[in-house]
N, C-alpha and C positions, 0 to 999 in steps of 0.2 A: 663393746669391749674388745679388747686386742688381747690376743691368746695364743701361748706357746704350751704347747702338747708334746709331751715326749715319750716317744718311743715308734715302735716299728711294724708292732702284729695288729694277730687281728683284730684284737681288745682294741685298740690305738685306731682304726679302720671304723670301730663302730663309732665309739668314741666320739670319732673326727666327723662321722655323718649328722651324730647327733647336737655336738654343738654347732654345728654348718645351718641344721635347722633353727637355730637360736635369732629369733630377730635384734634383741641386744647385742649380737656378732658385728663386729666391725673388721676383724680381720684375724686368720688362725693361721698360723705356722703349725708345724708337724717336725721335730727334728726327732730321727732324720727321717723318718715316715716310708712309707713305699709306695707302689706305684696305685694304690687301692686312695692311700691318704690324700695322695695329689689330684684327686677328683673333687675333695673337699678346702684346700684348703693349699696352702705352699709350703711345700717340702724343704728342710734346710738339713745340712751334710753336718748335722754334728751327732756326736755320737752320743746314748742314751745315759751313758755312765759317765760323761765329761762333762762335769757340775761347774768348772769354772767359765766352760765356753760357753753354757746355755742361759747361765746369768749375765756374763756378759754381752749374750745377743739380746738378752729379755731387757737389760738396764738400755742396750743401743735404742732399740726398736718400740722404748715407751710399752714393755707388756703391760697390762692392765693384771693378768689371771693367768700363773704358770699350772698345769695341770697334770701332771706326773702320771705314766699311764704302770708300768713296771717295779718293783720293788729294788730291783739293783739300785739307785739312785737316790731313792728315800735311806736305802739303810749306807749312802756314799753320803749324805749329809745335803742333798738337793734345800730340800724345805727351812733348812737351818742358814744356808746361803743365801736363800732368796731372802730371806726376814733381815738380813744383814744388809741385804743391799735395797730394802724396802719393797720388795713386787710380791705384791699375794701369793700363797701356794696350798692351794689344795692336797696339802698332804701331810704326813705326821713330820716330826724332829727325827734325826737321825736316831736320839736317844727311846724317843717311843715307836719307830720301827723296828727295835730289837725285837719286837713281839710275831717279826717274821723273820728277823734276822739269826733270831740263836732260839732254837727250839726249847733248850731247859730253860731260859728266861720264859715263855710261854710259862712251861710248866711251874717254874716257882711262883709265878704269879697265880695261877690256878689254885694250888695247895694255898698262897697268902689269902686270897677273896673266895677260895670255901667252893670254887669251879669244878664241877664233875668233869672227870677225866678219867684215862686211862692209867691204871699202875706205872710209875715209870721209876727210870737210874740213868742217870749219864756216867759215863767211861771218857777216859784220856786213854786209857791203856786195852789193847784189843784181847789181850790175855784173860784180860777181868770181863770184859764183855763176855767172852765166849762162854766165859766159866756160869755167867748167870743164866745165860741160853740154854745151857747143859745141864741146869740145876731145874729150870722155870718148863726148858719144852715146847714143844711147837701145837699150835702157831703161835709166831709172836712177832711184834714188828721191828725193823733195824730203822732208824733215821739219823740220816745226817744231821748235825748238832746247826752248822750253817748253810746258806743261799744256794741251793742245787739246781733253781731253774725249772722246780716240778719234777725234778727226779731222783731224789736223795730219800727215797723213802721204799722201803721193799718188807711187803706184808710174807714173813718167810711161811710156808706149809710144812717146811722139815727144819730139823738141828741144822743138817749140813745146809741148808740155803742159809739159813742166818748166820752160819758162821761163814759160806763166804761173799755175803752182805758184807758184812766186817771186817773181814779181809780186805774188800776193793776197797772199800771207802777210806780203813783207819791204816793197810799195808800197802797196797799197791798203789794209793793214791788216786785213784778213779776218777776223785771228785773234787782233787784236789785239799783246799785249806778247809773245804766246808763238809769232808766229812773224817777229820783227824780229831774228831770228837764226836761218840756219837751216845743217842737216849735208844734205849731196849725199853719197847712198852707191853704191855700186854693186848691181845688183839679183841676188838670191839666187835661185838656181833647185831648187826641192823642194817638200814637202810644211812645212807652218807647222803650229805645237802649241804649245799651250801647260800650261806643266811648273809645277806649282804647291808651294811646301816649307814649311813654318815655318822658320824662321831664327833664329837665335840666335847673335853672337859668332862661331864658325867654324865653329857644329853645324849643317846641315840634316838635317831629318825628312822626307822625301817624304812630299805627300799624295796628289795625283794629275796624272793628263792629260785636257786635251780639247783639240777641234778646234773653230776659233770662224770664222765664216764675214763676213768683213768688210762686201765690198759690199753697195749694196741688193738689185740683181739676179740674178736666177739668171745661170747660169753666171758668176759670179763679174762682173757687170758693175757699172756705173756707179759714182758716187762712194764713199768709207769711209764705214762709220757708226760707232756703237759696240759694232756686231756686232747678227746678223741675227740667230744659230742656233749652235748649237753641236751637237757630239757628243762620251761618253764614253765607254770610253778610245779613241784615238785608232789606228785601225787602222796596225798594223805598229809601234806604240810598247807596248811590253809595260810592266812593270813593270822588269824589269831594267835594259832600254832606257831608262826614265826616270834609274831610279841612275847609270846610266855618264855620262846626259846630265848629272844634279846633278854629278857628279865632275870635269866636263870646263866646265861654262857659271857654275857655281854657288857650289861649294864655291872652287877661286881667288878669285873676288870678294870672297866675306868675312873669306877672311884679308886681301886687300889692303883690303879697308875696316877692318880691326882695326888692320893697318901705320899707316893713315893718321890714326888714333884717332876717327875714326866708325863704332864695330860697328853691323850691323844685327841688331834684333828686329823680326822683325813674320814677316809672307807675302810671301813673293816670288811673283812671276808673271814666267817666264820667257821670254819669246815666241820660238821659235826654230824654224828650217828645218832640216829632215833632208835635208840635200843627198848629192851622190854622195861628197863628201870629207867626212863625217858631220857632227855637228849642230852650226851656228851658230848663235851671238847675235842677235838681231832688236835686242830690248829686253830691260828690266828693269820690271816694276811693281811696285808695293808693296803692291800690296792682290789680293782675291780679282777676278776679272776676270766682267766682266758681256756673254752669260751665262752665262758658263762656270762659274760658281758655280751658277748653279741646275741646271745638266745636271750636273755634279761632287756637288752636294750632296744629289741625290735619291738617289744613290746610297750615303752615307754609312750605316752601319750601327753606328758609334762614337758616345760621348757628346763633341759637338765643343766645349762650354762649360769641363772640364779641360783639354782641350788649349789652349785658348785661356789659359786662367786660369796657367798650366805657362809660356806662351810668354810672357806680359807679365810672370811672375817671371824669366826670364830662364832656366830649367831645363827641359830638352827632354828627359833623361835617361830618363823613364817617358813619355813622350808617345808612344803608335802611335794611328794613324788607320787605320780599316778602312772596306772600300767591297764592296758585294753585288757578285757576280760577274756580275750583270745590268750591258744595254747602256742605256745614257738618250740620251735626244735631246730638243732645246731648238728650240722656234720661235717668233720674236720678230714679234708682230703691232706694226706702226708707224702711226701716224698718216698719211692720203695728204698726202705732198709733203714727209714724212720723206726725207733730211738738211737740205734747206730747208725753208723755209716750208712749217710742217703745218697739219691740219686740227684743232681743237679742237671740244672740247665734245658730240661726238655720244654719245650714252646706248649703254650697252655690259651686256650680257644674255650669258645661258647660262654663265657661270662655274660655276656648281652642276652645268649636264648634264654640261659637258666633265670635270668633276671624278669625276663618276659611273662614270665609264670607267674598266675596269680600266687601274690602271696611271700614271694621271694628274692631273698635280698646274698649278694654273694661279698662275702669281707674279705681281703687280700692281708696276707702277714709273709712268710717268705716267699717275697712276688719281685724281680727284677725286672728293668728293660734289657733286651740284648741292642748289639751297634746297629742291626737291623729295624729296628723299632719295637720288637715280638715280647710278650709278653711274657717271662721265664720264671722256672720254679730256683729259688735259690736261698731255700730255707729247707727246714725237718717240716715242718707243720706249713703249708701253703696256702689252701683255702679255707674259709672254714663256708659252706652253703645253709642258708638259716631261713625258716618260713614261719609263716604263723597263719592260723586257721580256727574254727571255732571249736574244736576238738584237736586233741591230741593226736589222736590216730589220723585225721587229716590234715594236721601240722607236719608229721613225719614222711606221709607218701609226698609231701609237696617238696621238701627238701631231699629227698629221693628222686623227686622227676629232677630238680634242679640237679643232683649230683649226674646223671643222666647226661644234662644237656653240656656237662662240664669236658672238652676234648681235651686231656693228657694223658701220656700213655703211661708215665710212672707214677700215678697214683695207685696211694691207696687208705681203705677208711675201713670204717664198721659197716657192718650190714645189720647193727643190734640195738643200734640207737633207741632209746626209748623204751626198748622191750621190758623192762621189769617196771617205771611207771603204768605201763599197757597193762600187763598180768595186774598190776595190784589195785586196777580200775581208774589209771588217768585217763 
């Protein structure tokens, strides 16, 4: 098959190894990919959210299977162009990506299909926000209503953080168009996972679980990003534990998205808390979650290019996904002054030793060439370093040595990966 992949991290990096391993592969583009992608496959200069260009390279170039790695795109009407111009896509309609695209559509869908979730209100107006923060009390969460990129969401500890949560997002504009509207939820107390399925119409396929580690800081400090680290599977979430959760968060959704004549195909990414009154809804996303794709996907042990190719037919019927019974663990080196203002440009070494190591595998996402040929940081999020081992705690030291063998001087990551599957017996 002939396969165009889009996008640029490290989701996109794993991705791209994975279906490279496809022997039905006949040929993968990556637009526009980075210098991680270009080891699997040929890189092309269009950009992630330019949906008329990438159809028209997919109709040029005979694609067989467009494969959507990022949510920008899906909710720009990617999947709905490609069906126009006939080439497969593994991904939902622009109309059933709202389910990542606008947060209170989540939520009305949750309250229609009877989905446990958190209390929530959307606001236009930040006046009426604040007033229900001042009423309701902390803690409680602020989210942007639209597409933040993983960072439209701030779990306040105090009144004054939430209000000025809402401030940036609905007065000063922070975040732009996606957060001049936002949902006030009430804050969930448990352990967070996220539960990942093909989807199709009213069928889900489970593929798997991880645990994705938000802030920048160990012990879980300082502001969101788009995740530090991740671990699979997710201690105390089995495999059955997933099924019951698809039964209870998942499968309602898509029959009420079928009620409402927008079925979903694609990947769901389920985000949800295993509280003491069992598992609630966080979110919904529509794609593979970064990077909990590259800790998820080290593990795969299936050909993931049928299953793909199955989903965007619409036929899930024969689709299983298998995963080694080994543990993986993911750690995401950042640029310093990642979620703000980072550091670019510094030359980045040792990809080859850390690779060396039994067990590990190193994914590229903001990775440029310089005119030199040197391998540059030119992203927030740069590496992400991923291993797998027959335990967890030896999953983790491995991706540790590999961060180790990693030479940049302006990194920086956790040193806490893991630690709370670890305490709670992964």
């Amino acid at each position: 098959m002939r396969v165009l992949l889009v996008g640029s991290g490290g989701r996109e990096h794993a991705l791209a190894a994975a279906l490279a391993a496809s022997p039905d592969l006949t040929q993968l583009w990556i637009a526009p990919g980075n210098p991680g992608t270009a080891l699997c496959g040929t890189n092309v200069a269009i950009a992630a959210g330019n949906v008329s260009a990438l159809v028209a390279f997919a109709r040029r170039e005979a694609v067989d299977l467009v494969v959507p790695g990022p949510e920008a795109p899906l909710v720009a009407g990617l999947a709905d162009a490609c069906a126009e111009a006939g080439i497969a896509c593994a991904g939902p309609t622009r109309a059933a990506a709202a389910l990542e695209g606008s947060k209170s559509f989540t939520k009305e869908i949750c309250d229609a299909a009877g989905i446990p979730t958190a209390r929530w209100e959307r606001f236009d107006d930040p006046a009426h926000a604040m007033a229900l923060v001042r009423r309701r009390g902390a803690p409680i969460v602020v989210k942007a209503d639209g597409l933040a990129a993983g960072k439209g969401v701030v779990v306040a500890q105090s009144v004054g953080e939430a209000e000025t949560a809402i401030s940036d997002m609905m007065t000063s504009g922070k975040l732009g168009g996606a957060g001049s509207a936002v949902v006030i939820e009430e804050c969930l107390t448990g352990e967070e996972v996220s539960l990942f399925a093909f989807c199709s119409g009213e069928t889900a396929v489970l593929i798997g679980a991880a645990q994705d580690h938000k802030r920048i800081g160990d012990g879980d400090t300082g502001p969101n990003t788009g995740g530090m680290g991740a671990v699979s599977p997710p201690a105390g979430f089995d495999r059955a534990a997933q099924e019951q959760a698809l039964d209870v968060l998942v499968r309602p959704m898509l029959k009420e998205m079928v009620r409402r004549g927008t079925p979903f195909r694609g990947v769901i990414f389920a985000g949800l808390m295993l509280t003491d009154a069992g598992p609630k809804l966080i979110e919904y996303n529509v794609r593979f979650g970064d990077p909990e794709a590259q800790a998820l996907l080290i593990r795969l042990n299936t050909d993931l290019l049928p299953a793909l190719a199955a989903l965007a037919a619409g036929s899930l019927d024969d689709v299983s996904v298998g995963f080694s019974d080994e543990a993986s663990a993911a750690v995401v080196l950042a640029a310093r002054g990642y979620p703000g203002e980072y550091v670019r440009g510094g030359v980045i070494g040792g990809i080859e030793e850390a690779e060396a190591l039994p067990g590990v595998r190193v994914f590229q996402a903001g990775t440029a060439r310089s005119v030199s040929g040197d391998l540059i940081a030119a992203g927030g999020r740069v590496l992400t370093v991923c291993a797998t081992a027959p335990t967890l705690r030896e999953a983790l030291a491995r991706a540790y040595q590999g961060v180790g063998a990693i030479r940049w001087e302006d990194a920086v990551w956790r040193t806490d990966i893991g630690a709370r599957a670890l305490a709670a017996g992964g």
